[in-house]
Structure formats: C-alpha cells, structure tokens
DOTORGU-192407 format. One record per residue: x, y, z of N, C-alpha, C in turn. Coordinates in steps of 0.02 Angstrom, whole numbers, plus 50000, padded with zeros to 5 digits. Layout:
N
XYZXYZXYZ ...
//
This chain:
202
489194970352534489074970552462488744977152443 488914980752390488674987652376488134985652326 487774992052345487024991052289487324993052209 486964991452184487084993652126486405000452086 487035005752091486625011752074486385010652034 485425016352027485125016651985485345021151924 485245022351852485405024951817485195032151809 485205037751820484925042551825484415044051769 483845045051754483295046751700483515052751659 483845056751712484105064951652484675061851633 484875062751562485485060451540485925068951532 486575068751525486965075351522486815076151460 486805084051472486365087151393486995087251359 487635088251359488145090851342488195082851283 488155076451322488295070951290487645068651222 487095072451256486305073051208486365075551141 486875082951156486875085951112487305085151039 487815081251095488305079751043488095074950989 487535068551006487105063350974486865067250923 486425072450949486185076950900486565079550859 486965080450855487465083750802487715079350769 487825074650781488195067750749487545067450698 486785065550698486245066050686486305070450614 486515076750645486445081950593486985082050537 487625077950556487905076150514487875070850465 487635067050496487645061450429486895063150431 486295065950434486095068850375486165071250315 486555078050321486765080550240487495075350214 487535071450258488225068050236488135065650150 488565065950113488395063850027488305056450033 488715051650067488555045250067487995043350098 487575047950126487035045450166486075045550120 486275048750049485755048150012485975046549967 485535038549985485755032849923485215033049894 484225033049898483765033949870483635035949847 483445040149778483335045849759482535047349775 482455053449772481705056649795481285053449771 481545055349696480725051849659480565044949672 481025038549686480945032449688480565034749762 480885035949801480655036849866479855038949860 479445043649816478975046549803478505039249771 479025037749707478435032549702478365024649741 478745023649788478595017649845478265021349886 478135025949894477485028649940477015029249933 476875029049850476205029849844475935022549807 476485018849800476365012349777476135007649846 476405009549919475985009349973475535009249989 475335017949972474725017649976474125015249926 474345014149874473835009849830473755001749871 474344999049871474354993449927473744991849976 473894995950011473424998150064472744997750043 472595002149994471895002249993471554999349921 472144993349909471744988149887471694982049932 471004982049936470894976449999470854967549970 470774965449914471034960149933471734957449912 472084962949928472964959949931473194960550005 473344956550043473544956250115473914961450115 474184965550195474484969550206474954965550246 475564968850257476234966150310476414968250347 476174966950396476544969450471476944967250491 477364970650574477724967250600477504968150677 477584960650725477424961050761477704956650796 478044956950853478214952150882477894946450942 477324945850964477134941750979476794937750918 476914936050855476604934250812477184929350757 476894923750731477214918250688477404922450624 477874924150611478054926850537477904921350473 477584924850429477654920950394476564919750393 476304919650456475744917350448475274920450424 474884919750412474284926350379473794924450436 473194931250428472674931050489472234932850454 471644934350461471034936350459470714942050512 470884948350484470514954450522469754953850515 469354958050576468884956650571468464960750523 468834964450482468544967850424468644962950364 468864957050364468854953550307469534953750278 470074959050302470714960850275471274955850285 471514952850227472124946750277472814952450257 472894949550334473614954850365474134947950365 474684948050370475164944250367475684947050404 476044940450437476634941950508477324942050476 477674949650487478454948450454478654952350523 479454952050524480034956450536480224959550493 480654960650487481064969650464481164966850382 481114959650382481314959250302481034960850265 480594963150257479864967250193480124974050181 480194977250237480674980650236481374983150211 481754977450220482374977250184482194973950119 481754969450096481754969050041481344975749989 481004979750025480664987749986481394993249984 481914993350029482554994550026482924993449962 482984988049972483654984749903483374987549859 482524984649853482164984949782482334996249767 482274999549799482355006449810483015008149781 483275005149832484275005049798484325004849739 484064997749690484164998949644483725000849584 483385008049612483145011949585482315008349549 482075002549571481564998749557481084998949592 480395001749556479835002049585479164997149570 479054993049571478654986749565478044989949550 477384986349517476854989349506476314986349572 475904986649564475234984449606475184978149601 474984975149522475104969449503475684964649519 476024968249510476924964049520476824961749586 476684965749628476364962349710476034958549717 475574961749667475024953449692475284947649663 475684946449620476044941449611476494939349648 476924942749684477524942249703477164937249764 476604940849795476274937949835476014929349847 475524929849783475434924649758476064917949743 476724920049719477164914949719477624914249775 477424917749830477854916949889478734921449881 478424927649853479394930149845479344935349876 479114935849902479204945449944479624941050016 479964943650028480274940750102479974942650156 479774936250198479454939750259479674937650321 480274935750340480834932050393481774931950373 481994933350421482664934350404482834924550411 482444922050433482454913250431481844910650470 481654906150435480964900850485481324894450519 480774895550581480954889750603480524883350574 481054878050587480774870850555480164868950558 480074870350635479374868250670478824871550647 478914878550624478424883050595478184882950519 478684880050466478484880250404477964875850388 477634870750419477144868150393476784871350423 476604876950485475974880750510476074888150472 476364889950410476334896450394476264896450313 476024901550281475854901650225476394904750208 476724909450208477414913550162477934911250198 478224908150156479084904150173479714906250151 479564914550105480114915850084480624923650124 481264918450129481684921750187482184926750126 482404931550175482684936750153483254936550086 483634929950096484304928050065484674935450023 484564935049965484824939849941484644946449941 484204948849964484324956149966484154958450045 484674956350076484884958350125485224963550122 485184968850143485644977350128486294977550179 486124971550234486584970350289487324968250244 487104965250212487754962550176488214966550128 488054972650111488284977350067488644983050123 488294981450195488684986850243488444991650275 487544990450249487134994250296486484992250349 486424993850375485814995950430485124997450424 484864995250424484204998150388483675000150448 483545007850459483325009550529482675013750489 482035015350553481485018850544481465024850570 481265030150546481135037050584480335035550650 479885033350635479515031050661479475024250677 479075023650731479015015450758478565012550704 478645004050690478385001850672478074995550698 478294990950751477934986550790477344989550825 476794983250828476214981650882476454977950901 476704983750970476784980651032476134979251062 475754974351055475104973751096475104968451102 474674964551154474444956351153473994956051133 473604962951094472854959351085472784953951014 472484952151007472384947250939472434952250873 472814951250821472764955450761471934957450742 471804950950753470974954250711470564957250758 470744961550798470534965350852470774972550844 471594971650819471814979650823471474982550761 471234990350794470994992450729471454995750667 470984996150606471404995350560471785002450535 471545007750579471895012650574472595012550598 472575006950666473145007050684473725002650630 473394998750624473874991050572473984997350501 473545002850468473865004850431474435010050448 474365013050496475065016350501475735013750530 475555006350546476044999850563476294999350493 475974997250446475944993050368476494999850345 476045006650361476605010350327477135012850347 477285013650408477705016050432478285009950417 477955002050414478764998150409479114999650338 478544999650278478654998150208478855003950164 478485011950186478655016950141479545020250168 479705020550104480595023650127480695029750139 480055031650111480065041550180480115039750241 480105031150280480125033350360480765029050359 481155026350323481885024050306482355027950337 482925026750349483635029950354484065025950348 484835024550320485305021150314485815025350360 486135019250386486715018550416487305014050417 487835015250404488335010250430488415003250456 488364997750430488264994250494488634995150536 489284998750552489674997850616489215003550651 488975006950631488525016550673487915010950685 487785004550673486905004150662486555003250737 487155004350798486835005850866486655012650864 486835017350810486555025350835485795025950811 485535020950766484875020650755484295019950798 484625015850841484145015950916484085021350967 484555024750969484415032850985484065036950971 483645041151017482985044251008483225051350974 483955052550997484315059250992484475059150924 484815053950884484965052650854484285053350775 483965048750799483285044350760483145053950753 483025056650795482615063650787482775067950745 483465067150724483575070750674483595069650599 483515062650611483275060250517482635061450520 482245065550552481615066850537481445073250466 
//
C-alpha cells in the first residue's frame, strides 16, 4: 500500500501569480462595484457610532458560541452571537443604497429584526434571545458571495466576557463595516478563501 504524499508548503509561484491576477481583475472589473463609496463611508461610521454607544449590544461572530444568544462582558457590554448574517444583512441594506440611523438599530434590535443566523436550531430558540434568521436579504440568492478582506471570527475558547474588548471591537468591525466587504460570484465564491486572491481586494 503506498503512502499518501504530503502536500508541499511552497505552492508554484507561476500558479500564485496567476490567483493574483485574477484578484487584480475583478477588482477594477465594472460589475464588481456594486456599493457606492459614500454609502460605504456612511456604514462605517454608523459602526463606529455603534460601537461606542455602549448600551446597544455589539455582534460578533464566533464559532464556538450559540447564535442568537447575548452575553455579558465583563465591562458591562452585552455582545451577542451571530454568523455571517449581520453581515449579509449590512450588505443588502448597502446594495440598496440604505443607511439606517443609530436609533433605527436600537430598534431594529429591540424588535428582534437584524438577522443573526442563516437558521436556528429548535432546541436552541427557547435558550436565545434574537430569533431572527436571514430569510430575505440573503445576497446569496441574487448570485453573490459575500467575502471579508480581513478575518472576522474569535477563534478562541476563552469565554466572551474574558476576550478583551479591543479585540471583540475589531471582530464587531471587521464583520459589519463594508470597507472590509468584497463581492463575488457565487460560482468564483471559492476564490474568496484564497489568501492570493483575498490580498488583492485589499
């Protein structure tokens, strides 16, 4: 029985480069800026107001963690557990050229409509406070991908109300502001996971 070779760590630059260029193309590609700046400008700073009003929860994503649940940091800050849908729902809302106020959040909040799960499980909706799933503004369904220039998971096991909050805010922003956005294809939306790739929507 033959071993099964290891994968080599250097990848061929020739095949690297070419990623990169692909990269550099659908950059300036015309179908590839659907956001316009200024919307893009003001969900960033509507972020950061977010942010540093402290008693409106912030949204992370994290995967050892119940979506949907809220926590208690030990600064008093409630953080709340999503996937990528907060995300895609700051997307759509972008798409169509709509920028929500401060207020509008804290409502949105308050009535459970910001999406924070692409679906819950059964077992989990009576242990979680936000129950509302992505349904319609899913961007998947129109034909795109919705990828980050920067990481946005804590990957950690430690307890949320442990990580500090410098870190949870450049988590909070890196998932939600659409300066760290890029669209793709859904059929291209495996070139998003490429580092070669990802590097050049920077």
């Amino acid at each position: 029985m033959n071993e099964i070779p290891k994968c080599s760590e250097k990848l061929p630059d020739d095949i690297s480069e070419m990623i990169r260029e692909l990269g550099k193309q659908w950059k300036q590609s015309e179908i590839n800026h659907i956001i316009k700046q200024e919307i893009i400008n003001k969900w960033d700073n509507l972020i950061d107001e977010w942010f540093n009003t402290s008693d409106i929860p912030i949204i992370v994503r994290k995967s050892r963690g119940i979506r949907g649940s809220e926590k208690t940091h030990k600064t008093g800050r409630k953080i709340i557990i999503s996937d990528n849908s907060t995300a895609q729902w700051v997307c759509y809302k972008a798409m169509q050229g709509i920028v929500p106020t401060l207020e509008d959040i804290q409502e949105y909040l308050e009535k459970d409509e910001i999406p924070i799960s692409f679906a819950i499980k059964k077992a989990e909706k009576e242990a979680i406070k936000y129950k509302c799933t992505l349904k319609n503004y899913s961007i998947n369904k129109h034909g795109w991908k919705l990828c980050h220039k920067k990481g946005v998971g804590l990957n950690t096991k430690n307890d949320i109300s442990d990580i500090d909050m410098d870190k949870l805010k450049e988590s909070f922003s890196n998932l939600m502001k659409p300066s760290n956005f890029f669209l793709l294809p859904i059929q291209w939306g495996g070139l998003g996971e490429i580092q070669e790739f990802i590097d050049e929507m920077k």
